[in-house]
C-alpha positions as CSV (number, residue, x, y, z in Angstrom):
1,X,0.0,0.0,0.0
2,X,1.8,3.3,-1.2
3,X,0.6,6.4,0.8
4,X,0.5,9.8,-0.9
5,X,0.4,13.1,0.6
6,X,-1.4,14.3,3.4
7,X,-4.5,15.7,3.3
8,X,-5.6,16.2,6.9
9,X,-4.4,16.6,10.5
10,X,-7.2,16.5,13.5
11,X,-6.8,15.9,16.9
12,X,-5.7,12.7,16.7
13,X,-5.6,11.1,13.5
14,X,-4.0,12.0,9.9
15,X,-5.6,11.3,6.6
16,X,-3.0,10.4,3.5
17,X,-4.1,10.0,0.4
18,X,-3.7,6.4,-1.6
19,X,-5.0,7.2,-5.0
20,X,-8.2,9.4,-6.5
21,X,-10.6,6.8,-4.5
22,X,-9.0,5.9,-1.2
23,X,-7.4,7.3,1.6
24,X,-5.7,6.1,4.6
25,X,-6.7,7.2,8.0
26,X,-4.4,6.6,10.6
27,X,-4.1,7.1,14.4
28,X,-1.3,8.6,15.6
29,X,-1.2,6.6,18.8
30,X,-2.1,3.6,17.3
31,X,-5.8,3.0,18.4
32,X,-7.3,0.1,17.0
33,X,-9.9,1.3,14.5
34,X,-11.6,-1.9,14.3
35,X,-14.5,-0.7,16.6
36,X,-14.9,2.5,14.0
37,X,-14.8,0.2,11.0
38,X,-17.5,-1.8,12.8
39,X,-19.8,0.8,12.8
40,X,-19.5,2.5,10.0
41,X,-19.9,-0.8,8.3
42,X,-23.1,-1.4,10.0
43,X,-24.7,2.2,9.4
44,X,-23.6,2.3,5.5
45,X,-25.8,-1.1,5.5
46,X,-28.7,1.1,6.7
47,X,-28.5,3.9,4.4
48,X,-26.7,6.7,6.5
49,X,-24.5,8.6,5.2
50,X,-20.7,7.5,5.8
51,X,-17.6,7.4,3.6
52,X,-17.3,3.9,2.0
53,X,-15.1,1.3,3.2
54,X,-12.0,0.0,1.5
55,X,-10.9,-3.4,2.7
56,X,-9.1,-3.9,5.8
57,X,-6.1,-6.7,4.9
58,X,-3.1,-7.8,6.2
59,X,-1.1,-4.8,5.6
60,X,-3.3,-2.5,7.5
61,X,-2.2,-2.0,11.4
62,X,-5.0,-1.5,13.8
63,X,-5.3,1.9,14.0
64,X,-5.2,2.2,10.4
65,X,-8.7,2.8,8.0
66,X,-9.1,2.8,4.2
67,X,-11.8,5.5,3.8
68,X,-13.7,6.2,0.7
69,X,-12.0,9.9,-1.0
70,X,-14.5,12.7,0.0
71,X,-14.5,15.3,-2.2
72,X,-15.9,18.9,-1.2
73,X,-15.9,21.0,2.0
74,X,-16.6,20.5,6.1
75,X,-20.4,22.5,7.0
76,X,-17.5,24.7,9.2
77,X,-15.7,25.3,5.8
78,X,-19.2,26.2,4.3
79,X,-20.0,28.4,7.1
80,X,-17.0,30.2,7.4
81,X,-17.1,31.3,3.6
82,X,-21.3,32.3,3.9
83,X,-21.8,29.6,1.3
84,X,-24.2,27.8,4.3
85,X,-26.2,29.8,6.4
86,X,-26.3,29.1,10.4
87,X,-30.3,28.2,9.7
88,X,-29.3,25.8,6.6
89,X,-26.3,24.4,9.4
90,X,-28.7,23.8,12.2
91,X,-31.6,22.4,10.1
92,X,-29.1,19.9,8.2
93,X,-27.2,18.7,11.5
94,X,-30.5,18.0,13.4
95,X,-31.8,16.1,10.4
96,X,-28.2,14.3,10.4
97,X,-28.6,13.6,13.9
98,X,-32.2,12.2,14.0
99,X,-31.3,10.1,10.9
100,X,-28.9,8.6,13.0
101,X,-31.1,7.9,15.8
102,X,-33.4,5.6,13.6
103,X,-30.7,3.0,13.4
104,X,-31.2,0.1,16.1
105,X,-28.9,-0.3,18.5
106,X,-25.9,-2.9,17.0
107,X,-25.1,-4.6,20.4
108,X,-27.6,-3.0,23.0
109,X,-30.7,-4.8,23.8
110,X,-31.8,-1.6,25.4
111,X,-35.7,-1.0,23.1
112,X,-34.1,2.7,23.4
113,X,-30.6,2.6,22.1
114,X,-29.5,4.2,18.9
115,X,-25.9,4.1,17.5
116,X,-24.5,7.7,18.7
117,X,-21.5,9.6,17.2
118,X,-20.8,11.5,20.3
119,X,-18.5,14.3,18.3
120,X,-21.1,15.4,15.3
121,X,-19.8,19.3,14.5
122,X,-19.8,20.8,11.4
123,X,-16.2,19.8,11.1
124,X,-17.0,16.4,10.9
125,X,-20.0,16.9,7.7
126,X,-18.2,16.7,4.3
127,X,-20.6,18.6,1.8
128,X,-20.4,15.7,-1.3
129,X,-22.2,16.1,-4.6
130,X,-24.1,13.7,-2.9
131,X,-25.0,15.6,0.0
132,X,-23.5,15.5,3.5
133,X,-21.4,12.8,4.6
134,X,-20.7,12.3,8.3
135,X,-16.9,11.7,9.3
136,X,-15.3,10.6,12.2
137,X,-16.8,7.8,14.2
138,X,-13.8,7.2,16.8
139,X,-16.0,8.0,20.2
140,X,-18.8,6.4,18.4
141,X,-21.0,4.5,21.5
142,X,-24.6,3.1,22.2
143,X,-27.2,5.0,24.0
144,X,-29.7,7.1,24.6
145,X,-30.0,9.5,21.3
146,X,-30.7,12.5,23.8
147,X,-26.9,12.1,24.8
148,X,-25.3,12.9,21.5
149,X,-28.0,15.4,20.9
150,X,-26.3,17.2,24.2
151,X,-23.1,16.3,23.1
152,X,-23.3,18.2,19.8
153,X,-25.3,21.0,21.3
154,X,-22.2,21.2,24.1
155,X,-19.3,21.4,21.2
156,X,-21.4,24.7,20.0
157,X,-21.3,25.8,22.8
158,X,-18.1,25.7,24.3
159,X,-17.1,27.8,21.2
160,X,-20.0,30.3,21.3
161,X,-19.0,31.0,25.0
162,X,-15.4,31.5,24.3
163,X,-15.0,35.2,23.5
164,X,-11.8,35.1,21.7
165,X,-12.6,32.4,19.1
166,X,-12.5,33.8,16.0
167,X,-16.2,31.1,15.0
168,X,-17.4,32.3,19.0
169,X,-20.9,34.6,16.9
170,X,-21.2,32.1,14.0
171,X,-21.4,29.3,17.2
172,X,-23.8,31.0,18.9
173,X,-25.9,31.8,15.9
174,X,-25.4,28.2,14.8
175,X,-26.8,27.0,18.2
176,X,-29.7,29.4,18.1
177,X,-30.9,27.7,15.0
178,X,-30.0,23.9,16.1
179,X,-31.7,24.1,19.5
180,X,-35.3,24.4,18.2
181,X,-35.3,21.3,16.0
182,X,-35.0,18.9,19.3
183,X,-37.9,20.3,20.9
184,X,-40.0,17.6,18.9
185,X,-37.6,14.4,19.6
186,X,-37.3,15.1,23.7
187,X,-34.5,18.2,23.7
188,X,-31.5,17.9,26.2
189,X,-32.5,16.4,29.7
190,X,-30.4,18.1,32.6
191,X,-28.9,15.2,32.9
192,X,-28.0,13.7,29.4
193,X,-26.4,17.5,29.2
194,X,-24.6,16.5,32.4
195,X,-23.6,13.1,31.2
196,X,-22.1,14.9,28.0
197,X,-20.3,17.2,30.1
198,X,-18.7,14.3,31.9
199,X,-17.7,12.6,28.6
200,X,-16.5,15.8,27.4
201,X,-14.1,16.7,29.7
202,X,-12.8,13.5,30.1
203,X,-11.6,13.4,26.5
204,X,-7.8,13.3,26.5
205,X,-7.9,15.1,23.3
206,X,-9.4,18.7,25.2
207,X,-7.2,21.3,26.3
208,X,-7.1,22.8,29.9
209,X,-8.7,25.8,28.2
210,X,-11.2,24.1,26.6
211,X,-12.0,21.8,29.8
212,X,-12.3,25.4,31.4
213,X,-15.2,26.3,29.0
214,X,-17.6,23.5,29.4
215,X,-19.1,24.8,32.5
216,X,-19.7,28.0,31.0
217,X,-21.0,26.2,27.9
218,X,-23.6,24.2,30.5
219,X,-24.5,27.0,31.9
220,X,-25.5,28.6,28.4
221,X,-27.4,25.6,27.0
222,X,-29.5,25.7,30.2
223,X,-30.4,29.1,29.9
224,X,-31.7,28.9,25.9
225,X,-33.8,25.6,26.7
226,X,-35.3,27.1,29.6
């Protein structure tokens, strides 16, 4: 398998390109993907929306995924240039996220339990010519859909509240327009928030800084679903 250049850096994986088709998504630490793969194997049989799959053989160490070559930009990419508006945003991440909540559960035999993404921003929703794709799934879980519903609304929201972010207006008016969709499907329970908040600042991946916001970012959420 000859890797190319990179495309992509996140937090804590790099995407390389293979050819026009495939790339390679690999974990800096060396976290076995196999979980990830899993999943999105199991959601792309249902219809959602996730990059396609490339084999996983021999040559491929565990942290490492073949991923389907995405071509077009993140929402955040979309919002940033005024190409998406923060209505259009909130409108196609709630319908993302209740999409996602009509799969049955893979493992749980909880009546309740949807697959959850637990990280779905608008820097993980590539913008395809054939419509969103959602990216990402390494703190993918099963549970309660009202948990990654908080745990997308929290992400927002630790931005909007941090005054020196240069996306800190375009989050808040982002969350403004997201917010009203859940209304229908149960909104954010105090303590699904809380249990996002828990998961959230337990991610190794957050900064002190960013730890520093998520009470702040509670408190916000609180106060526009009162």
């Amino acid at each position: 398998m000859r890797i190319g250049e990179l495309l992509g850096a996140g937090r804590s994986a790099d995407v390389y390109a293979l050819d026009e088709k495939w790339v390679l998504r690999r974990y800096r630490d060396g976290m076995d993907a196999t979980h990830e793969w899993t999943v999105m194997s199991y959601l792309s049989a249902h219809g959602y929306p996730v990059p396609r799959l490339g084999p996983r053989n021999a040559e491929a160490a565990p942290g490492e995924l073949v991923l389907q070559r995405l071509t077009g930009p993140t929402m955040l990419q979309s919002l940033l240039s005024g190409d998406l508006s923060a209505a259009e945003a909130g409108t196609m991440l709630a319908g993302l996220l209740a999409e996602l909540h009509t799969v049955p559960a893979r493992l749980s035999p909880h009546p309740e339990d949807r697959i959850l993404h637990l990280d779905l921003h608008p820097d993980n929703v590539m913008l395809t010519d054939r419509g969103p794709v959602v990216i990402d799934w390494s703190n993918t879980r099963e549970g309660v859909p009202a948990v990654d519903r908080a745990m997308s609304t929290l992400i927002l929201a630790q931005v909007a509240v941090d005054a020196g972010a240069p996306a800190s207006a375009g989050a808040r008016a982002l969350l403004d327009a997201l917010l009203p969709h859940f209304s229908a499907s149960g909104g954010i329970p105090d303590r699904h928030l809380a249990e996002a908040a828990s998961r959230r600042a337990a991610n190794p991946t957050m900064s002190p800084r960013e730890v520093a916001l998520i009470g702040r970012a509670t408190s916000l959420i609180n106060e526009l679903t009162d």
